[in-house]
C-alpha positions in Angstrom: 8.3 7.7 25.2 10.1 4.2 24.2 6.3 2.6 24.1 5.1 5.8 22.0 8.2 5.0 19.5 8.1 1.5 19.6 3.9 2.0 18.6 4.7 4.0 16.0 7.2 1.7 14.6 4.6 -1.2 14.6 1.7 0.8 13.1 4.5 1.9 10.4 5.6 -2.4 9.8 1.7 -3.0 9.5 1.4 -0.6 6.9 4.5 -1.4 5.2 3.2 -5.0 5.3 -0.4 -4.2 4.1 0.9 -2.6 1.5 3.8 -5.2 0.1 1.0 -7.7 0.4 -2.0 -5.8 -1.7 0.9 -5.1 -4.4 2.0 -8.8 -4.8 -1.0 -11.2 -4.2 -3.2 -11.9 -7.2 -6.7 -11.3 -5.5 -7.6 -7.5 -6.3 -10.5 -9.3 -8.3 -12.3 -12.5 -7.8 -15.5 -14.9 -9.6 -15.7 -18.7 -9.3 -13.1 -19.9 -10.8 -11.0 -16.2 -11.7 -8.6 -14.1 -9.8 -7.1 -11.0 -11.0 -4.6 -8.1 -9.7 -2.2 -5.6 -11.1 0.1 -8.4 -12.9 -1.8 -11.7 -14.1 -5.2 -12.6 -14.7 -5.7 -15.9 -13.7 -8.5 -18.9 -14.1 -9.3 -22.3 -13.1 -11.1 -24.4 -16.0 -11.1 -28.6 -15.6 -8.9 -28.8 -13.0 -6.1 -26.6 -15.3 -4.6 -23.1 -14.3 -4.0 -21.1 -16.7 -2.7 -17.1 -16.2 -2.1 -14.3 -19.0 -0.5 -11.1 -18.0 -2.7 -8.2 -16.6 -4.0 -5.7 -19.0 -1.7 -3.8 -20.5 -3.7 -0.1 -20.7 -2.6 2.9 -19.0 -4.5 2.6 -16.3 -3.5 -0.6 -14.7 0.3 0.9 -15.5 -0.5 3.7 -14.0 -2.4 1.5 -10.3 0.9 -0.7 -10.6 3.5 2.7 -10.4 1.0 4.0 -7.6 1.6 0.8 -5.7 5.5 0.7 -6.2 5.6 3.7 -5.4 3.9 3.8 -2.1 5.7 0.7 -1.2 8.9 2.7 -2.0 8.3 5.5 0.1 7.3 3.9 3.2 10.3 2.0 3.0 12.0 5.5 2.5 9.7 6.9 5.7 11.1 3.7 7.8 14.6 4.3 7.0 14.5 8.0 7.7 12.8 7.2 11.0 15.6 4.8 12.0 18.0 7.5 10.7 16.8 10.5 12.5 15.8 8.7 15.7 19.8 8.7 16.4 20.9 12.1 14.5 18.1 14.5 15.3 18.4 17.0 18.1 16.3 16.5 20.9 13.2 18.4 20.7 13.1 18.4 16.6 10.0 16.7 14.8 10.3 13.6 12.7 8.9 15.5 10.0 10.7 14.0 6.5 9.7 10.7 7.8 6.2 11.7 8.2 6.3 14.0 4.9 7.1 10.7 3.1 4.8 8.0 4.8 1.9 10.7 4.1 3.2 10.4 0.2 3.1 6.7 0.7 -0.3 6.5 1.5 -1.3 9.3 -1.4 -0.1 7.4 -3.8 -1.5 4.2 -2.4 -5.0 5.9 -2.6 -4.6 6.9 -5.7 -3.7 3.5 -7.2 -6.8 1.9 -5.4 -8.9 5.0 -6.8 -7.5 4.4 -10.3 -8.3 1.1 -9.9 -12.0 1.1 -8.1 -13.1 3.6 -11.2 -11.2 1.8 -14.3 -12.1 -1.7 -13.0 -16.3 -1.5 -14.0 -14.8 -1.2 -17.4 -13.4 -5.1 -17.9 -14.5 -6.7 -14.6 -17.4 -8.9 -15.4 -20.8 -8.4 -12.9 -20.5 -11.3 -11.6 -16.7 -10.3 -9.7 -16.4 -9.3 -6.2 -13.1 -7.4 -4.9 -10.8 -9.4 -3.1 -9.0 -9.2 0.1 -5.7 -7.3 -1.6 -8.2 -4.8 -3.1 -9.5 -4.3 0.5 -6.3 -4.2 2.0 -4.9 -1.7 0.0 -7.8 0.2 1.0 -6.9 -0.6 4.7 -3.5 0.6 4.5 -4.3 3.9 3.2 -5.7 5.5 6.9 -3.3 3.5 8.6 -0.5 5.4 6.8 -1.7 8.6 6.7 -2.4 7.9 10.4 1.3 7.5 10.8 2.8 10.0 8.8 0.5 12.4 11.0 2.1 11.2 14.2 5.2 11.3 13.0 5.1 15.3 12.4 3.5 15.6 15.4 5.8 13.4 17.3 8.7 15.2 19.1 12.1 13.4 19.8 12.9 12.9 23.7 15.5 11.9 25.8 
């Protein structure tokens, strides 16, 4: 049962992690010489860098809450964890925990949804995504994964 927990934890971290790290870094989209993400547009011209503040539409305002938020709740879902592993009965299900790690990854979907439709609009042909893009993809299973476990998971002595 302690490897079972201390799995869960670790696939919960990874999560958290993936999803701190697509939020902050500035590599959501990239050309030669470009990088964007949800905050600053960024670009490389004679040896110069020179970055102006993301797009200020709904959209990207609406993929940065989406983000926030799903970093906010898995933080939440850890907490809870940590709280109910000592204060729940034996036998109960870790199920607000997993109620709000499944939110967190909803939310992180969404954002990267938001973003995958509403991005053809400005980003130039030219652009691929970049590795935040991707791993904000990547945490979504992962923490849907883990929310799933944790209602399924039952607390043992």
């Amino acid at each position: 049962m302690l490897l079972l927990l201390l799995g869960i934890v670790l696939l919960h971290i990874a999560a958290l992690v993936l999803l701190c790290v697509s939020t902050i870094v500035s590599t959501w989209v990239e050309t030669s010489g470009s990088s964007a993400d949800l905050w600053l547009n960024c670009s490389t011209t004679n040896g110069g860098s020179h970055c102006d503040p993301a797009n200020t539409s709904e959209w990207i305002q609406a993929v940065q809450a989406t983000m926030i938020l799903s970093v906010i709740f898995s933080v939440i879902s850890l907490f809870l964890f940590f709280c109910q592993l000592f204060t729940l009965q034996k036998g109960g299900r870790f199920f607000f925990t997993g109620i709000f790690q499944i939110l967190a990854s909803l939310f992180v979907m969404s954002g990267a949804t938001i973003y995958t439709v509403k991005s053809a609009d400005w980003v130039p042909e030219a652009a691929s995504y970049g590795y935040a893009y991707i791993l904000a993809w990547v945490a979504f299973p992962i923490a849907l994964i883990s929310g799933f476990i944790y209602i399924i998971l039952r607390k043992r002595e």
